[in-house]
PyMOL Python script that loads the backbone (N, CA, C, O; Angstrom):
from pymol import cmd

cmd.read_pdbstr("""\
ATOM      1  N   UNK A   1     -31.567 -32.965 -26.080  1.00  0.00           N
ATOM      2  CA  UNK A   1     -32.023 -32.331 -24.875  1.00  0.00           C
ATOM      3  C   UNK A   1     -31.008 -31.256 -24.496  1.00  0.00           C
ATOM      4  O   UNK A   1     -29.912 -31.581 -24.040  1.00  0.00           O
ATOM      5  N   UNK A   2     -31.322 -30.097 -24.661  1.00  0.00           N
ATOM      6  CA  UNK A   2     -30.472 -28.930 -24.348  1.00  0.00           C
ATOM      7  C   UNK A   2     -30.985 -28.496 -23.359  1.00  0.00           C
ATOM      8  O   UNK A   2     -32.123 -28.033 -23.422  1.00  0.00           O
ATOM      9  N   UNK A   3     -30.072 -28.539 -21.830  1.00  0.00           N
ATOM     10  CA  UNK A   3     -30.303 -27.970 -20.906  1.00  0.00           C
ATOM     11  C   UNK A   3     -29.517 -27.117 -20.620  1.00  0.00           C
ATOM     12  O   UNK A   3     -28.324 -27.249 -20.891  1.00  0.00           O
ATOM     13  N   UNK A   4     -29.980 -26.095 -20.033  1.00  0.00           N
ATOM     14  CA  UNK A   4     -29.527 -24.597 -19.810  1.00  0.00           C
ATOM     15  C   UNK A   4     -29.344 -23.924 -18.545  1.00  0.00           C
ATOM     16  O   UNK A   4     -29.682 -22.774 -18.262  1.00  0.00           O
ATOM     17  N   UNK A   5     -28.638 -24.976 -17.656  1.00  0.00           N
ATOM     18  CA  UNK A   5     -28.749 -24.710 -16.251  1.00  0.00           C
ATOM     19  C   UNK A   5     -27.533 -23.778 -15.914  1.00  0.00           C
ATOM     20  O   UNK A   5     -26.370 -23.933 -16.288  1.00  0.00           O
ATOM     21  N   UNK A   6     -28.220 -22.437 -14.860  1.00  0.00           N
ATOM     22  CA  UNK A   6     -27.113 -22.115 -14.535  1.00  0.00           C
ATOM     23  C   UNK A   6     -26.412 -22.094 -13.266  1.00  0.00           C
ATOM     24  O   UNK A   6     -26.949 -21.981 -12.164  1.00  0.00           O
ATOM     25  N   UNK A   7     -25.021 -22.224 -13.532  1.00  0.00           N
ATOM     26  CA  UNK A   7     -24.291 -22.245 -12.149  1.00  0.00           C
ATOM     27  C   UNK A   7     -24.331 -21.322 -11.057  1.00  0.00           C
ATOM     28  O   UNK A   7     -24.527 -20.195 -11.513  1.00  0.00           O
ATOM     29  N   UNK A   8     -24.245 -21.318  -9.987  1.00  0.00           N
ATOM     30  CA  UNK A   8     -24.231 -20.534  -8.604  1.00  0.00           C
ATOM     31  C   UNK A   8     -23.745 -18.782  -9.215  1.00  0.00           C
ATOM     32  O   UNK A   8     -24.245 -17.657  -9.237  1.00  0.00           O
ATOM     33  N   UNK A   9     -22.634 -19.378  -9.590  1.00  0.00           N
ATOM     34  CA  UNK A   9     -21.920 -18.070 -10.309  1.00  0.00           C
ATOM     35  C   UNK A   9     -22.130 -17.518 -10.942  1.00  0.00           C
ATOM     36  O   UNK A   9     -21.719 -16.358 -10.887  1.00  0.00           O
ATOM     37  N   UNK A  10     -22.795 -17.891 -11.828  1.00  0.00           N
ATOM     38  CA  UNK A  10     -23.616 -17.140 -12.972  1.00  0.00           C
ATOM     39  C   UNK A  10     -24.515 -16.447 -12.481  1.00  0.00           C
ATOM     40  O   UNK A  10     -24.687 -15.247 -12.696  1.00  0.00           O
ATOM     41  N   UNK A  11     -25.429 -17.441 -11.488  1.00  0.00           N
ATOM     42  CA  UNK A  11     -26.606 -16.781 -10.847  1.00  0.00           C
ATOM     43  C   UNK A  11     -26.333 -15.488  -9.635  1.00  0.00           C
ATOM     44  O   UNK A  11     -27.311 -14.876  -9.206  1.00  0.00           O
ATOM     45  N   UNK A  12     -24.944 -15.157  -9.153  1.00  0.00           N
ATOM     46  CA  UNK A  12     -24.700 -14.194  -7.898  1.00  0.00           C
ATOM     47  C   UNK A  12     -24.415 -13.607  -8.866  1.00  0.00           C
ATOM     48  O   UNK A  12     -25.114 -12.596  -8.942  1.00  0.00           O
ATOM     49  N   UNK A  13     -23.611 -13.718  -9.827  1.00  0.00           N
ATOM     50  CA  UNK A  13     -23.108 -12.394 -11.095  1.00  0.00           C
ATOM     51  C   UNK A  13     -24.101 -11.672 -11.576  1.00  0.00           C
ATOM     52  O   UNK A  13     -23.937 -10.456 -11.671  1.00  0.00           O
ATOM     53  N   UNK A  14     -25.393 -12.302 -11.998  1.00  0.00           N
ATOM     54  CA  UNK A  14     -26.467 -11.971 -12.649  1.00  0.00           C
ATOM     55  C   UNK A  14     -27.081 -10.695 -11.244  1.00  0.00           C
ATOM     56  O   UNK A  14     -26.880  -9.481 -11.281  1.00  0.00           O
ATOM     57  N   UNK A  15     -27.743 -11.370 -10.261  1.00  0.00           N
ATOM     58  CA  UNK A  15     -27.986 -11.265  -9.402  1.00  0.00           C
ATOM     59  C   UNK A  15     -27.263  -9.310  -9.125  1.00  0.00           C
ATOM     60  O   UNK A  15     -27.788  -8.225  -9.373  1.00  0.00           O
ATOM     61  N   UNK A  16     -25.728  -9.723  -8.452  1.00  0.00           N
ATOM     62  CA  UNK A  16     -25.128  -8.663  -8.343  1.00  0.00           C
ATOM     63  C   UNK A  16     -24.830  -7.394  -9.141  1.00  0.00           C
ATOM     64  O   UNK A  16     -24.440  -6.262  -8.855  1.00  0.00           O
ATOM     65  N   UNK A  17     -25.134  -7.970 -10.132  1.00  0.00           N
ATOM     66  CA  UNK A  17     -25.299  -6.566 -11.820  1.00  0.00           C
ATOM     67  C   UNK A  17     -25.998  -6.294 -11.691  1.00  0.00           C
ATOM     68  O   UNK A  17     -26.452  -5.946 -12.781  1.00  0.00           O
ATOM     69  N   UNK A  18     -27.134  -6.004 -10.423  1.00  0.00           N
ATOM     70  CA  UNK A  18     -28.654  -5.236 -10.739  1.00  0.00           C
ATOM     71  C   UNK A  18     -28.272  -3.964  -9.864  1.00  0.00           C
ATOM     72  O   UNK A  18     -28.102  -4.093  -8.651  1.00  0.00           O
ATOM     73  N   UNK A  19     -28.124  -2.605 -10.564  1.00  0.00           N
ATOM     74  CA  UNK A  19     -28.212  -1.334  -9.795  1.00  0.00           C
ATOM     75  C   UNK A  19     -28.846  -1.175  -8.205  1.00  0.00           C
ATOM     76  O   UNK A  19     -28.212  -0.868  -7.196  1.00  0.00           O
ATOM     77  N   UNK A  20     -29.961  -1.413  -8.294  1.00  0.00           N
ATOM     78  CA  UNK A  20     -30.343  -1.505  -6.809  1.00  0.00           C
ATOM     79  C   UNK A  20     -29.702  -2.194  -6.194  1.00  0.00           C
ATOM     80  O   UNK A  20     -29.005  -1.530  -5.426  1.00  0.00           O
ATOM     81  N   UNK A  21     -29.453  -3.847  -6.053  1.00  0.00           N
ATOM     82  CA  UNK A  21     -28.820  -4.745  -5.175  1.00  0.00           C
ATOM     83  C   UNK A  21     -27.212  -3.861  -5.000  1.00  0.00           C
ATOM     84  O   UNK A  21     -26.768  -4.004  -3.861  1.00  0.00           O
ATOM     85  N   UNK A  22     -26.498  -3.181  -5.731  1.00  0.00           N
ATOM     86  CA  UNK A  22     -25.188  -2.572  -6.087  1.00  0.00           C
ATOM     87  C   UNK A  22     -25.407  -1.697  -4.792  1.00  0.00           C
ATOM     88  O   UNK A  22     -24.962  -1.800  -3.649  1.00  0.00           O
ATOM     89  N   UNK A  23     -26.343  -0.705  -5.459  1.00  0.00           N
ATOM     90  CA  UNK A  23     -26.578   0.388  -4.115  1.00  0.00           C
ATOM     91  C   UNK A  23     -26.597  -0.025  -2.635  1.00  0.00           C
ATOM     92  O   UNK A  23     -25.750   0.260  -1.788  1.00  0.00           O
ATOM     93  N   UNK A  24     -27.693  -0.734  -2.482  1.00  0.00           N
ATOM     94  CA  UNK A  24     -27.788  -1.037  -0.915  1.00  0.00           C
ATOM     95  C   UNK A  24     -26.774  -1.820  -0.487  1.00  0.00           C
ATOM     96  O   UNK A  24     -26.622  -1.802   0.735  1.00  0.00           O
ATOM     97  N   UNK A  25     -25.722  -2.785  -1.358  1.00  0.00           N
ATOM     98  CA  UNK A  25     -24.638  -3.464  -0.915  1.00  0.00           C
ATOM     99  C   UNK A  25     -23.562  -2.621  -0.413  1.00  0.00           C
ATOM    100  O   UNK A  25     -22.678  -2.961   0.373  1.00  0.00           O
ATOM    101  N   UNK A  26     -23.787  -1.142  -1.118  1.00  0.00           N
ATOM    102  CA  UNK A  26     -22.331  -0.229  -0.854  1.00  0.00           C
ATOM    103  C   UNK A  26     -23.024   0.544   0.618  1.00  0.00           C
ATOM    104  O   UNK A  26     -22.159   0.889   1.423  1.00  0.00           O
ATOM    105  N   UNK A  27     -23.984   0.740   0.889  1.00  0.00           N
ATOM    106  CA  UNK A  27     -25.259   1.442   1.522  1.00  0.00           C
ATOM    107  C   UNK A  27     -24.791   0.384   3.009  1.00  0.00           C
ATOM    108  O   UNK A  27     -24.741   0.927   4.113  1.00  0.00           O
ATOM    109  N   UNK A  28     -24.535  -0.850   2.884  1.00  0.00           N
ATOM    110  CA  UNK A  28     -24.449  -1.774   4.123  1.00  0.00           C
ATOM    111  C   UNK A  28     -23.052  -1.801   4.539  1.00  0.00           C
ATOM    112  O   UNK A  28     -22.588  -1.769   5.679  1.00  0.00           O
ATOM    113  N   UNK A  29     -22.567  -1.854   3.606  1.00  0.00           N
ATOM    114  CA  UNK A  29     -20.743  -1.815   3.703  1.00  0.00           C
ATOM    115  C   UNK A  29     -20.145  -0.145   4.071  1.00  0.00           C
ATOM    116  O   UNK A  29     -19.011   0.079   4.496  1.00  0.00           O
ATOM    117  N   UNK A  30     -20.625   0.340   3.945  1.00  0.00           N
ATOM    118  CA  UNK A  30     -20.201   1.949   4.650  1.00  0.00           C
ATOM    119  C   UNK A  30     -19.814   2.072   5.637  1.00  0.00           C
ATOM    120  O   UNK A  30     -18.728   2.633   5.783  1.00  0.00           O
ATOM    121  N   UNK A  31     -20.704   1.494   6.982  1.00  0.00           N
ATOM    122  CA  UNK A  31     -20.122   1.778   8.374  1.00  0.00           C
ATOM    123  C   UNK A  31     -19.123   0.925   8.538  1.00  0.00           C
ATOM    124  O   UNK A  31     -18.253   1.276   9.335  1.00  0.00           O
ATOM    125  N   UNK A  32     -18.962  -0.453   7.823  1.00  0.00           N
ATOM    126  CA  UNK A  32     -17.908  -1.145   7.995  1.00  0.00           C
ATOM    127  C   UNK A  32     -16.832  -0.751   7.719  1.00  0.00           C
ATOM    128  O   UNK A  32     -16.057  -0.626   8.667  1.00  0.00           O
ATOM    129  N   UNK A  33     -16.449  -0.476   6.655  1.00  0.00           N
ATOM    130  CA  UNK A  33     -15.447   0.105   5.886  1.00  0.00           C
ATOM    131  C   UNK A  33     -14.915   1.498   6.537  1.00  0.00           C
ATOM    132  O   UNK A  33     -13.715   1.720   6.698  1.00  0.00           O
ATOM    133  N   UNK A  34     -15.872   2.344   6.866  1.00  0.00           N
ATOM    134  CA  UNK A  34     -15.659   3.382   7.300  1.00  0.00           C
ATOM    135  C   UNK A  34     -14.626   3.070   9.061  1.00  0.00           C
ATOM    136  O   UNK A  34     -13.569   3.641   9.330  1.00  0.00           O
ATOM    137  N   UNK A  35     -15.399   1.967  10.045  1.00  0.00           N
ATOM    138  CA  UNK A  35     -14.799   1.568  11.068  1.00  0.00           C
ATOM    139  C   UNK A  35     -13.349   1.242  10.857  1.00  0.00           C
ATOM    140  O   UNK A  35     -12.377   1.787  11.380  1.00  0.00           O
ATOM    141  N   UNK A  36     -13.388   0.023   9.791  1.00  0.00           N
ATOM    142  CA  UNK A  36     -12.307  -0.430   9.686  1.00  0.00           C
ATOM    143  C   UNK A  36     -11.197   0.558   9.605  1.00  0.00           C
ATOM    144  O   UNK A  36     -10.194   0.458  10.312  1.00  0.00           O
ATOM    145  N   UNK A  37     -11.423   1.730   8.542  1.00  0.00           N
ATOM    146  CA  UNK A  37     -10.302   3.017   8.193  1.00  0.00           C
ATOM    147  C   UNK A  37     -10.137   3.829   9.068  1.00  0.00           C
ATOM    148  O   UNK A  37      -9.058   4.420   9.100  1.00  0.00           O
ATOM    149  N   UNK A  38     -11.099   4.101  10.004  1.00  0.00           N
ATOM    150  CA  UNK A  38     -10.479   4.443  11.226  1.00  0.00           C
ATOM    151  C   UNK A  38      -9.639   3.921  12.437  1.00  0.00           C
ATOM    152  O   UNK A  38      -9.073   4.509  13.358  1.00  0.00           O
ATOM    153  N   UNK A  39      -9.754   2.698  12.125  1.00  0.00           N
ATOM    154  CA  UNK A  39      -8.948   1.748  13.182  1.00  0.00           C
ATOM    155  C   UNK A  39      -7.870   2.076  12.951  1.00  0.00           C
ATOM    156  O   UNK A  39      -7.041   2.436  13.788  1.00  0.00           O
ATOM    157  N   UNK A  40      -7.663   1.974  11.343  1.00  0.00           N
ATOM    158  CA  UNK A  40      -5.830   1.919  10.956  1.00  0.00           C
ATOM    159  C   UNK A  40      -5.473   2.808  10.132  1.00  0.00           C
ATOM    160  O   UNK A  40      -4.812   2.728   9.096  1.00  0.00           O
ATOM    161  N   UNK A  41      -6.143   4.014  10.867  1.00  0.00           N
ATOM    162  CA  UNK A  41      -5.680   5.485   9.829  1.00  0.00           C
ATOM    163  C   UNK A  41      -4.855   6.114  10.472  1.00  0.00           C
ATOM    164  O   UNK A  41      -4.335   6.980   9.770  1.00  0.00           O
ATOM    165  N   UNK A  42      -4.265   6.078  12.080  1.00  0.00           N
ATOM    166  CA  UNK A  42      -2.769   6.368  12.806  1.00  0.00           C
ATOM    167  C   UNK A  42      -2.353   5.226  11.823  1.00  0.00           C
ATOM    168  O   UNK A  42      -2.283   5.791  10.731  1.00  0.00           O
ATOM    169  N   UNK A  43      -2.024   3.838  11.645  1.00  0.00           N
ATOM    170  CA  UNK A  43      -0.986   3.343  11.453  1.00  0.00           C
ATOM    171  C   UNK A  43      -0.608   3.473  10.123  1.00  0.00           C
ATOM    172  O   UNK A  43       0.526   3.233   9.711  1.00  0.00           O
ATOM    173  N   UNK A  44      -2.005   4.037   9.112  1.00  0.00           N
ATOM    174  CA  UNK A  44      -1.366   4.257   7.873  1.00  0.00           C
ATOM    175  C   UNK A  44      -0.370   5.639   7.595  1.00  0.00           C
ATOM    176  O   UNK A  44       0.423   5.771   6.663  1.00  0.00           O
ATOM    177  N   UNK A  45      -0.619   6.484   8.538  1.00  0.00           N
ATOM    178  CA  UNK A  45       0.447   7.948   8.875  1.00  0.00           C
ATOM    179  C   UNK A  45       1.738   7.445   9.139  1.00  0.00           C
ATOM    180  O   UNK A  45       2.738   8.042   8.739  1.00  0.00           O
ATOM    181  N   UNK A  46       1.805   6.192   9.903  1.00  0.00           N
ATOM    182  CA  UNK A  46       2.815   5.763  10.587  1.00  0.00           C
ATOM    183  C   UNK A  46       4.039   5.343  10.021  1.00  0.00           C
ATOM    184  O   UNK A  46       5.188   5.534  10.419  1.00  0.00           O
ATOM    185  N   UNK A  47       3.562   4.667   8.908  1.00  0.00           N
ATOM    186  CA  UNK A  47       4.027   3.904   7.979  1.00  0.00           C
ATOM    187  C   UNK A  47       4.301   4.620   7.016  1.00  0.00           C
ATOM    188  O   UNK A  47       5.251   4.279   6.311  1.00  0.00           O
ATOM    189  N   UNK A  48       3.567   5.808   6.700  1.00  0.00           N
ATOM    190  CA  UNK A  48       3.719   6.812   5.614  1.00  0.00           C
ATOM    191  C   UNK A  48       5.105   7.758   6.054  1.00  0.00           C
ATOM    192  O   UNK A  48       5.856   8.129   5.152  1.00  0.00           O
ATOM    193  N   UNK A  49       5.374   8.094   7.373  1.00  0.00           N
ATOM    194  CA  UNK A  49       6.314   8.831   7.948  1.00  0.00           C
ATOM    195  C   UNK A  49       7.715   7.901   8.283  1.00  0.00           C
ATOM    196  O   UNK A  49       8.863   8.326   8.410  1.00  0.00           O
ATOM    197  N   UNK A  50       7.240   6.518   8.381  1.00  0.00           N
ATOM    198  CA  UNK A  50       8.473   5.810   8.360  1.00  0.00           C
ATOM    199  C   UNK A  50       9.414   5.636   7.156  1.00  0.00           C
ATOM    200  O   UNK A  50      10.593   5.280   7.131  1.00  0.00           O
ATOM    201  N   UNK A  51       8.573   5.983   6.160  1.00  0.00           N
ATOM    202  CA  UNK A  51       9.010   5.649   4.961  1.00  0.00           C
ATOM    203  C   UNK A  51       9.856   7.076   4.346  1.00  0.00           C
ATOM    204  O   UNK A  51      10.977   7.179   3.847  1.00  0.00           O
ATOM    205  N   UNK A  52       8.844   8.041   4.609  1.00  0.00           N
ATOM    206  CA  UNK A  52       9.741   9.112   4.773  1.00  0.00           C
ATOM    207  C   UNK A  52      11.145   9.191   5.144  1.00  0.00           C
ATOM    208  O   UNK A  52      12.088   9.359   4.371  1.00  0.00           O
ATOM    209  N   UNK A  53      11.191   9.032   6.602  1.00  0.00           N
ATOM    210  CA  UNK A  53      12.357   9.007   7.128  1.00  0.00           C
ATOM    211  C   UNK A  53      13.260   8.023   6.794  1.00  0.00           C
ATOM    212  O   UNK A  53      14.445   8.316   6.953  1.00  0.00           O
ATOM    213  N   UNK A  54      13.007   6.986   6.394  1.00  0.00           N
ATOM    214  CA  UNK A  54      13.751   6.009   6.101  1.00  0.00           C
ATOM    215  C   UNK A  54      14.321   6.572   4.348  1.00  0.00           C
ATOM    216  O   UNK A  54      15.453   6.241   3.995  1.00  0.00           O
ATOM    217  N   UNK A  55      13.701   7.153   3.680  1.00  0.00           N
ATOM    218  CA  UNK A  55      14.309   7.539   2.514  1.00  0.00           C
ATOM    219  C   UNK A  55      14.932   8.756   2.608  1.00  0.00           C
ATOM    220  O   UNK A  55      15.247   9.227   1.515  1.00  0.00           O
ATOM    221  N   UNK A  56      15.247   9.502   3.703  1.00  0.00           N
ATOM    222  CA  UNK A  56      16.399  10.778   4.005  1.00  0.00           C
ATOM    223  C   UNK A  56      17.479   9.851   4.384  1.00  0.00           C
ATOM    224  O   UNK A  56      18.654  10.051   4.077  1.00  0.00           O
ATOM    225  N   UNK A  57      17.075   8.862   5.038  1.00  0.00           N
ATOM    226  CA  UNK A  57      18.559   7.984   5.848  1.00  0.00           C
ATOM    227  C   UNK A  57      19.266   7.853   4.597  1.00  0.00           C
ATOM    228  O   UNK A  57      20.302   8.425   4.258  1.00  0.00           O
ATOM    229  N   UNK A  58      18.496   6.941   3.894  1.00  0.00           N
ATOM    230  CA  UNK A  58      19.157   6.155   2.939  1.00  0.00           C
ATOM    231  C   UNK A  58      19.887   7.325   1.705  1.00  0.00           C
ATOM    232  O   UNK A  58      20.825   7.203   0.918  1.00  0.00           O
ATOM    233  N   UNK A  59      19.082   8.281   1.964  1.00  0.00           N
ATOM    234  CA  UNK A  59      19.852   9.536   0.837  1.00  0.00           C
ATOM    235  C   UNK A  59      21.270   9.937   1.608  1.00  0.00           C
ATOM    236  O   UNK A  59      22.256  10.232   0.932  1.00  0.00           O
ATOM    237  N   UNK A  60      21.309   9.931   2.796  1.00  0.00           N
ATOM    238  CA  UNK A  60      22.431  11.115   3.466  1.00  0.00           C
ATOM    239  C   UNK A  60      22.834  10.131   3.531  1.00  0.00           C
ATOM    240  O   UNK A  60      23.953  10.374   3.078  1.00  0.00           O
ATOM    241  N   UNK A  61      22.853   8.116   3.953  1.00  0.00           N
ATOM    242  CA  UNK A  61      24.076   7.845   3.390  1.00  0.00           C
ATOM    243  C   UNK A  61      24.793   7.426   1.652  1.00  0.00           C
ATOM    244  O   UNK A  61      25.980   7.115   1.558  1.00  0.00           O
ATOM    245  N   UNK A  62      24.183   7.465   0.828  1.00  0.00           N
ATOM    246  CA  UNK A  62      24.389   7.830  -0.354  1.00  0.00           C
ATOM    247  C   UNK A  62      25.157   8.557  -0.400  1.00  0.00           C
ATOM    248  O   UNK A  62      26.314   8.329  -0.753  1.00  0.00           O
ATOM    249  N   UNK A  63      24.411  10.319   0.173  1.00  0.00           N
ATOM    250  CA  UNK A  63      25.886  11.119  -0.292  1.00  0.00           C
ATOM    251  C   UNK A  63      26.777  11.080   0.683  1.00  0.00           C
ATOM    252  O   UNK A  63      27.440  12.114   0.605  1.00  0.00           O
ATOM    253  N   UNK A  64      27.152  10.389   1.603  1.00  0.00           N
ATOM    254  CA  UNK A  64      28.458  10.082   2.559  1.00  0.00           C
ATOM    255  C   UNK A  64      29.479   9.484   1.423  1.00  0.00           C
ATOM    256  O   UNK A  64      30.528   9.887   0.921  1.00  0.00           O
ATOM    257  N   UNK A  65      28.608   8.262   1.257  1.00  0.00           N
ATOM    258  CA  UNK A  65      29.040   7.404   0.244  1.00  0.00           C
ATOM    259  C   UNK A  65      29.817   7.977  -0.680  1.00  0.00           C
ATOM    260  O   UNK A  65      31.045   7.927  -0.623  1.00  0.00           O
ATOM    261  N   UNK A  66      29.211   8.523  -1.538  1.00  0.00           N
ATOM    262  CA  UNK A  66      29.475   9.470  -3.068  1.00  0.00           C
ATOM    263  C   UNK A  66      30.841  10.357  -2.229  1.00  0.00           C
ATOM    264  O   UNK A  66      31.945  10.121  -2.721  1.00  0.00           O
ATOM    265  N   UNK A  67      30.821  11.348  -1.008  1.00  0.00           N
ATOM    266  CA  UNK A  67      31.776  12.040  -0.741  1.00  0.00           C
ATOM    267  C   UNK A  67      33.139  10.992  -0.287  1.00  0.00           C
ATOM    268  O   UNK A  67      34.236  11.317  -0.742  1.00  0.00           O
ATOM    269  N   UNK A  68      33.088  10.222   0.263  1.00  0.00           N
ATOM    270  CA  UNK A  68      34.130   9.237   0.697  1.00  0.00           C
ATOM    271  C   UNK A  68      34.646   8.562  -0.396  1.00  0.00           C
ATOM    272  O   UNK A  68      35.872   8.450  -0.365  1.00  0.00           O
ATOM    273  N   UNK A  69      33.952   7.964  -1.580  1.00  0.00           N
ATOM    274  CA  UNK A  69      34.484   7.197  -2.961  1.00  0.00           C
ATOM    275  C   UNK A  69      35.246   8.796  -3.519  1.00  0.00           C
ATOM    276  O   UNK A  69      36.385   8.736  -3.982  1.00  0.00           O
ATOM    277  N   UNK A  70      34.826   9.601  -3.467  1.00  0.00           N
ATOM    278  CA  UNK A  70      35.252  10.948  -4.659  1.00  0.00           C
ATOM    279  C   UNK A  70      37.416  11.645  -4.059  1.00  0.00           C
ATOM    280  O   UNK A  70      38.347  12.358  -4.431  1.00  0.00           O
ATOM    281  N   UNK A  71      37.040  10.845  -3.130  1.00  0.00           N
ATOM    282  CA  UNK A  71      39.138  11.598  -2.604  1.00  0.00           C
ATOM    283  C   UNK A  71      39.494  11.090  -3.604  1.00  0.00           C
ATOM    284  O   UNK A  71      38.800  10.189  -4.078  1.00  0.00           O
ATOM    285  N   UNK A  72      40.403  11.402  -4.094  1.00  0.00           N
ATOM    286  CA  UNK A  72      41.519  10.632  -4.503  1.00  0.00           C
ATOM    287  C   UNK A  72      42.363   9.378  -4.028  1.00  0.00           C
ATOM    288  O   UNK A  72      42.632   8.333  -4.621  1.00  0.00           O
ATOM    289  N   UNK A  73      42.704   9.851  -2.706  1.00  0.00           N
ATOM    290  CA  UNK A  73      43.622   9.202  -1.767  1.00  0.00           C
ATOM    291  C   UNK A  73      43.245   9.980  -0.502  1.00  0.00           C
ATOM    292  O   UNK A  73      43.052  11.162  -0.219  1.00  0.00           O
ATOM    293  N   UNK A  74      43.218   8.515   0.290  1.00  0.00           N
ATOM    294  CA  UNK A  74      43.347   8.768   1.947  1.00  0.00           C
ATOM    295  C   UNK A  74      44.703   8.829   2.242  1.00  0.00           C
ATOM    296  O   UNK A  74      45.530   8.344   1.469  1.00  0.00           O
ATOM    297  N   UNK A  75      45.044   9.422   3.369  1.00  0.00           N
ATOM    298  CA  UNK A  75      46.494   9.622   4.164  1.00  0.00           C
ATOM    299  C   UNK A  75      46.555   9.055   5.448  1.00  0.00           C
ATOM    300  O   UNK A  75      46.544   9.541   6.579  1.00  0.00           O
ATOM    301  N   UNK A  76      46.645   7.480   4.840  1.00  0.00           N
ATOM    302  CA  UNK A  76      46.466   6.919   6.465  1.00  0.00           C
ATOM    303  C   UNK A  76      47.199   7.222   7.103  1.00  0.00           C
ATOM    304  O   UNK A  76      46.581   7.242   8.167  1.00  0.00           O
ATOM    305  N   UNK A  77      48.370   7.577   7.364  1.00  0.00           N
ATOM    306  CA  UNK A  77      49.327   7.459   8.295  1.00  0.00           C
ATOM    307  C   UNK A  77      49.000   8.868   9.508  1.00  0.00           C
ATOM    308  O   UNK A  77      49.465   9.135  10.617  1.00  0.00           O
ATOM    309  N   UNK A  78      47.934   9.550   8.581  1.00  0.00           N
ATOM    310  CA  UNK A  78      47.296  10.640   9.614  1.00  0.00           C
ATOM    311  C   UNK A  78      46.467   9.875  10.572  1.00  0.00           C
ATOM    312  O   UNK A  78      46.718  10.143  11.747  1.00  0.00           O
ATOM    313  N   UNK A  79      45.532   8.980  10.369  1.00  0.00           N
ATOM    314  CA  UNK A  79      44.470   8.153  11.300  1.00  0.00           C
ATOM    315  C   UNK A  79      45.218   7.298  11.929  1.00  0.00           C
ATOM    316  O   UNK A  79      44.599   6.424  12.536  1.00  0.00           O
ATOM    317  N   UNK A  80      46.799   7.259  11.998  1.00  0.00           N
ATOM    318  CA  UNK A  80      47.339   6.452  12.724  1.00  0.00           C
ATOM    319  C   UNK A  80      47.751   6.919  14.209  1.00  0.00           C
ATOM    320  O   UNK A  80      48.302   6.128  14.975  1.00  0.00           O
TER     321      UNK A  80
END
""", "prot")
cmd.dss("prot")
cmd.show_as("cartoon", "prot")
cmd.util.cbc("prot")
cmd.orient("prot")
């Protein structure tokens, strides 16, 4: 007895591979998607500019860094 039943999964996979069902699924999900990216399209700038700035910090102290390791010798007795 060979039975050939198929699982849930099989059956939404099957199901979801049909061009039409594809279309109107992207067709329903539009205004959503579209809402959602406007909700958090300031905070994705936000985050995009933080990051920015946060990678000039981290450069200018680098080259602090790089200029302070490169003396030779400090003369403490001047900072005294």
């Amino acid at each position: 007895m060979n039975m050939s039943f198929k699982t849930i999964r099989d059956t939404c996979i099957e199901y979801l591979n049909k061009e039409d069902i594809k279309h109107d699924l992207k067709e329903i999900l539009k205004p959503i998607v579209s809402t959602i990216y406007n909700e958090i399209y300031i905070y994705i700038w936000l985050i995009c500019f933080y990051n920015v700035v946060f990678i000039f910090i981290v450069l200018a102290n680098f080259i602090l860094l790089v200029r302070v390791l490169r003396k030779p010798y400090m003369d403490v007795e001047k900072y005294i």
